[in-house]
DOMARLO-516950 format. One line per 8 residues: number of its first residue (from 1); for each residue x, y, z of N, C-alpha, C, O, CB. Coordinates in steps of 0.1 Angstrom, whole numbers, plus 5000, padded with zeros to 4 digits. Atoms other than C-alpha are relative to their C-alpha. Glycine has a CB too. Example, Ala and Ser with C-alpha at 12.3 -4.5 7.8 and 13.67 -1.06 7.14 Angstrom:
! DOMARLO-516950
1	5009/4988/5000/5123/4955/5078/5009/5012/5000/5019/5012/5007/4990/5000/5012; 4991/4989/5000/5137/4989/5071/4992/5011/5008/4997/5022/5009/5004/5005/4986
//
This chain:
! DOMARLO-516950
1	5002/5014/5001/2266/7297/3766/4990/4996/5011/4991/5001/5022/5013/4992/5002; 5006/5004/4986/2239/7279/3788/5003/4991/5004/5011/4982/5000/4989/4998/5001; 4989/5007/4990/2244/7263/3819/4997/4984/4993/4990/4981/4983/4995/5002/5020; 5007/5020/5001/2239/7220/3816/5005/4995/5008/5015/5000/5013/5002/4989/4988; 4997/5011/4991/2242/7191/3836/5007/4987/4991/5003/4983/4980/4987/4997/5007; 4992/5011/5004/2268/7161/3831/4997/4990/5002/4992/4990/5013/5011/4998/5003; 4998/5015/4996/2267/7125/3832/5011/4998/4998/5017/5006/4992/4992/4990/4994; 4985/5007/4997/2301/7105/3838/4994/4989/4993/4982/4989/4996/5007/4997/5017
9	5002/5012/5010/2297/7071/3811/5012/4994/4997/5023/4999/4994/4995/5005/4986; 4989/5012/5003/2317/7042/3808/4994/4994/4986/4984/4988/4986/5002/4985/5013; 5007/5005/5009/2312/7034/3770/5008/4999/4987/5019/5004/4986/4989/5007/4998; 4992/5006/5011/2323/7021/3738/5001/5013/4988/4992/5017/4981/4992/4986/4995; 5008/4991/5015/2330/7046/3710/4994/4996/4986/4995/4986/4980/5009/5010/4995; 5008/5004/5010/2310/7048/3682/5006/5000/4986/5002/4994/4976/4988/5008/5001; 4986/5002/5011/2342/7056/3658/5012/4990/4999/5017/4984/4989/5007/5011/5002; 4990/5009/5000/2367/7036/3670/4997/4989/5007/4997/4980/4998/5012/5004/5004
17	5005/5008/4995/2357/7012/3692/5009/4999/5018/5007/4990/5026/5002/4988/4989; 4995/5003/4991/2380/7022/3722/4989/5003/5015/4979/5010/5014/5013/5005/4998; 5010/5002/4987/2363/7019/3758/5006/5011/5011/5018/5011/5013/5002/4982/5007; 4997/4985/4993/2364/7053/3781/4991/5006/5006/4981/5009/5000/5005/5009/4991; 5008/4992/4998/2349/7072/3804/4997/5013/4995/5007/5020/4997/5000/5000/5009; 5005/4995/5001/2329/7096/3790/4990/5012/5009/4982/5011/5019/4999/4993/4995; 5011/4988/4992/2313/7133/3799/4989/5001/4987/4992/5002/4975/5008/5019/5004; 5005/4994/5012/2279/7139/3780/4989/5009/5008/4983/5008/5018/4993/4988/4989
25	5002/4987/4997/2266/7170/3784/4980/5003/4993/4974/5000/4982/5014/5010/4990; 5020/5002/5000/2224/7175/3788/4993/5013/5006/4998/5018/5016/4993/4985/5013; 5004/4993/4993/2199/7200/3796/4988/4995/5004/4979/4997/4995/5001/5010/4997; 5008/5003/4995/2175/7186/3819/4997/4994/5014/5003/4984/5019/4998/4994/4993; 4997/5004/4985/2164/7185/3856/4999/5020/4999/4994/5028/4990/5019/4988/5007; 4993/4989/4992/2178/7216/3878/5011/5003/4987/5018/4993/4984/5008/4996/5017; 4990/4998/5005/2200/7229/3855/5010/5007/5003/5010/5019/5002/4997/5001/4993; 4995/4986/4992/2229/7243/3871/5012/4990/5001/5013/4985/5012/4991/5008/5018
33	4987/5005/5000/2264/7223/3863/5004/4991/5011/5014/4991/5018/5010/5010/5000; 5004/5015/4989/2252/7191/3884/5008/4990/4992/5007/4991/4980/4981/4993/5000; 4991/5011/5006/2277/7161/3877/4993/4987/5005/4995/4987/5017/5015/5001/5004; 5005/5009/5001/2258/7129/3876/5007/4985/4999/5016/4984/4991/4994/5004/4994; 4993/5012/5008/2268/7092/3872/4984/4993/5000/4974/4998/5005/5016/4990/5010; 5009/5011/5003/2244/7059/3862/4998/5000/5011/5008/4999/5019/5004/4988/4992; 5007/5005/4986/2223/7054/3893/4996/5008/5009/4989/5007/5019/5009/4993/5009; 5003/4985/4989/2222/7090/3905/4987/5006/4999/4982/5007/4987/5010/5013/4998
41	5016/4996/5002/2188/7105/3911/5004/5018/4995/5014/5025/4996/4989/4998/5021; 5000/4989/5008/2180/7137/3891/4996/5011/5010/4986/5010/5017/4991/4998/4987; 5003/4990/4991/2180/7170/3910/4987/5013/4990/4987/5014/4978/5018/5008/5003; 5008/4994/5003/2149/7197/3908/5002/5016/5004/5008/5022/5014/4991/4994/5005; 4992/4986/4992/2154/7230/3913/4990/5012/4990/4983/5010/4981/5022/5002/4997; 5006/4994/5015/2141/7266/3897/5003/5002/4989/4996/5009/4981/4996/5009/4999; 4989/4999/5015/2167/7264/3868/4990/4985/4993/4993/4977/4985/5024/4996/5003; 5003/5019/5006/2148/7231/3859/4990/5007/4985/4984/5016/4981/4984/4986/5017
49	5004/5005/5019/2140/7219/3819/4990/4989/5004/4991/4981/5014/5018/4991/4987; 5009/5017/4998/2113/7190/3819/4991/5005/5004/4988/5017/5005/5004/4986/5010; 5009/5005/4994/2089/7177/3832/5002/4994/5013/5004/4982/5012/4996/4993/4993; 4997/5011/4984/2093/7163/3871/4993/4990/4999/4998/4979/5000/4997/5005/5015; 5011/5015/5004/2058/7140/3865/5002/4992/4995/4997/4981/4999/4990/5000/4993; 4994/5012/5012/2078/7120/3835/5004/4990/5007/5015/4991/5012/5012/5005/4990; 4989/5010/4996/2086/7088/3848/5011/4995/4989/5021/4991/4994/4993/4988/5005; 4992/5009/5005/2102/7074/3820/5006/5011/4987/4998/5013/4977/4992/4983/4996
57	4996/4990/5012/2124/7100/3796/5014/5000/4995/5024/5002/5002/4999/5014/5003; 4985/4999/5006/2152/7100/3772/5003/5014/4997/4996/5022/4991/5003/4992/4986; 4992/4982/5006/2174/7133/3767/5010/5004/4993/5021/5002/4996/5007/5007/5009; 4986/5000/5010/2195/7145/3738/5011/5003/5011/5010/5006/5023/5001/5015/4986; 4987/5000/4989/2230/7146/3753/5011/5001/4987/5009/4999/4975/5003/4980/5013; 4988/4997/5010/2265/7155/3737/5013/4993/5007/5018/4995/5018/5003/5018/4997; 4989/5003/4993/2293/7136/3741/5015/5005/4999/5021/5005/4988/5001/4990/5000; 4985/4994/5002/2330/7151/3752/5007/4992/4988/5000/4985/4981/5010/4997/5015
65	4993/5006/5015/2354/7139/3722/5007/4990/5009/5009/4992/5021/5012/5012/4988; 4992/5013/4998/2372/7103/3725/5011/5002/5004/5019/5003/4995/5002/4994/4990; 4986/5002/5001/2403/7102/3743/5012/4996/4985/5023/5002/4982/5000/4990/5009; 4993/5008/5012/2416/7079/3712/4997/5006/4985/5004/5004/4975/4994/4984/4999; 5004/4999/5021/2402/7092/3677/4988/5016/5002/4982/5021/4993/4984/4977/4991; 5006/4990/5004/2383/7124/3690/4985/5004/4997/4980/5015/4997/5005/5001/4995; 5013/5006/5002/2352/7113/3681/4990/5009/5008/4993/5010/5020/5000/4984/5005; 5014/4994/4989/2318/7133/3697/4986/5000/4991/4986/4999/4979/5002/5021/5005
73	5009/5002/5006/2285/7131/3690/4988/4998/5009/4990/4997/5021/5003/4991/4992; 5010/5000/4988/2250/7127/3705/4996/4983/5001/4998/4973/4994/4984/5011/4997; 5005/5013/4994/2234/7100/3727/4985/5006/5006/4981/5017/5006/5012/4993/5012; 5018/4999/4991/2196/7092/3746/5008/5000/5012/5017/4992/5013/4985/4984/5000; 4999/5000/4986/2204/7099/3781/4989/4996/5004/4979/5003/5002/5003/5011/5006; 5017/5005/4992/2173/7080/3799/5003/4997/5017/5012/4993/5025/4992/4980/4991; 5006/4996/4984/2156/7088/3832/4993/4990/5004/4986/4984/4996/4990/5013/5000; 5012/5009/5000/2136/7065/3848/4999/5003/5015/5009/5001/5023/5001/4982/4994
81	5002/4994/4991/2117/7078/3877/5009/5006/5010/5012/5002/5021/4994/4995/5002; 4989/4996/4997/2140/7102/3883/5015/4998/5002/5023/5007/5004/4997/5002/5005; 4986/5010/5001/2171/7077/3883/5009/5001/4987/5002/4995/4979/4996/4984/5002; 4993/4998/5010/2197/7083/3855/5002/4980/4998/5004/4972/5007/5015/5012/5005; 4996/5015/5000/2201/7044/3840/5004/5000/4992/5007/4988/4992/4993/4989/4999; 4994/5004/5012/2218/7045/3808/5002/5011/4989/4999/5023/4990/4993/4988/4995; 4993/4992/5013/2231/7058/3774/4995/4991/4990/4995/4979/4994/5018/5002/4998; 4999/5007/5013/2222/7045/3740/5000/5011/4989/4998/5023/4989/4987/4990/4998
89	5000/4987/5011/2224/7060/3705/4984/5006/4999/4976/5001/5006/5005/4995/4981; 5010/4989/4999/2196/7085/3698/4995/4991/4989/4983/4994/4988/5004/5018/4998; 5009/5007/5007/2184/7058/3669/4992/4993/5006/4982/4991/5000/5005/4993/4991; 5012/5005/4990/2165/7041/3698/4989/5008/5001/4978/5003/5004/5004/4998/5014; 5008/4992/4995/2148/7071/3701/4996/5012/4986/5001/5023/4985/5006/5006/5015; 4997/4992/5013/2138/7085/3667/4993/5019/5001/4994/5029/4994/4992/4990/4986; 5012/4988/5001/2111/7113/3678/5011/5010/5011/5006/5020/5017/4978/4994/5008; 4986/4993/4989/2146/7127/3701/4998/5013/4998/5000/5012/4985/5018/4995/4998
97	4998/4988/5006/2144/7166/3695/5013/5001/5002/5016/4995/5013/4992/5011/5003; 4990/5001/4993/2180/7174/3697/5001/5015/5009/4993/5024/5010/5011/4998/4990; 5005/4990/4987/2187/7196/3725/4990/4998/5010/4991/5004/5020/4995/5010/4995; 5014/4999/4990/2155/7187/3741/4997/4983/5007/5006/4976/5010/4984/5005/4988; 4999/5010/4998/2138/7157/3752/4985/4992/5004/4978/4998/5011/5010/5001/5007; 5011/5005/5000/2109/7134/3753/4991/4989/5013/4997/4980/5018/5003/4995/4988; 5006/5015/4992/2085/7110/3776/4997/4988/4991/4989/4987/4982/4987/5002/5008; 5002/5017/5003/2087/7076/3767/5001/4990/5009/5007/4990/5020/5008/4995/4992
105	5001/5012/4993/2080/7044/3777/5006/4985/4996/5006/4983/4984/4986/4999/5001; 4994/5010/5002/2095/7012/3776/5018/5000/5001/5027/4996/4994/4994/4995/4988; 4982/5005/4999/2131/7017/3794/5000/4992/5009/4995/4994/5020/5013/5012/5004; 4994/5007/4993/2142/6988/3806/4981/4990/5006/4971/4993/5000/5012/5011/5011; 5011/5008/4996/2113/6962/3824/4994/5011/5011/4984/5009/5018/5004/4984/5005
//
């Protein structure tokens, strides 16, 4: 299995509707079983996936199953100069490779 890096997510599920933190699971950055939350800056290293130049990038991501209903599935993990800011579904981001991950522009103002 290869290694990846976590984010920690407070979010709604997309099956049931109950509210939980969340692990979703990414490979991008340093990759080397880095645990992350919303606000944390992205580590570099020689295990690194990406691009470091990208200011602004969403990342397929997998999320652990639902406490309540089990539920998993993918999300956009987005970067914004180097700062982890959020989660949305991967329909924001249609050109998403899964597994992989793209530069884009327009997160957030």
């Amino acid at each position: 299995m290869s290694a990846y890096n976590t984010l920690r997510v407070y979010l709604e599920c997309q099956s049931c509707g109950d509210k939980a933190e969340r692990d979703v699971q990414f490979r991008y950055g340093h990759v080397w079983l880095y645990e992350y939350a919303i606000g944390s800056v992205l580590q570099w290293g020689p295990a690194a996936v990406g691009d470091q130049g990208a200011s602004r990038v969403a990342v397929d991501g997998w999320l652990d199953e639902c406490p309540k209903c089990s539920f998993e599935g993918r999300v956009a993990v987005f970067i914004r100069e180097g700062i982890f800011c959020g989660v949305g579904p991967t329909s924001w981001v249609p050109a998403l490779p899964e597994l992989g991950w793209i530069p884009i522009e327009g997160i957030g103002a």
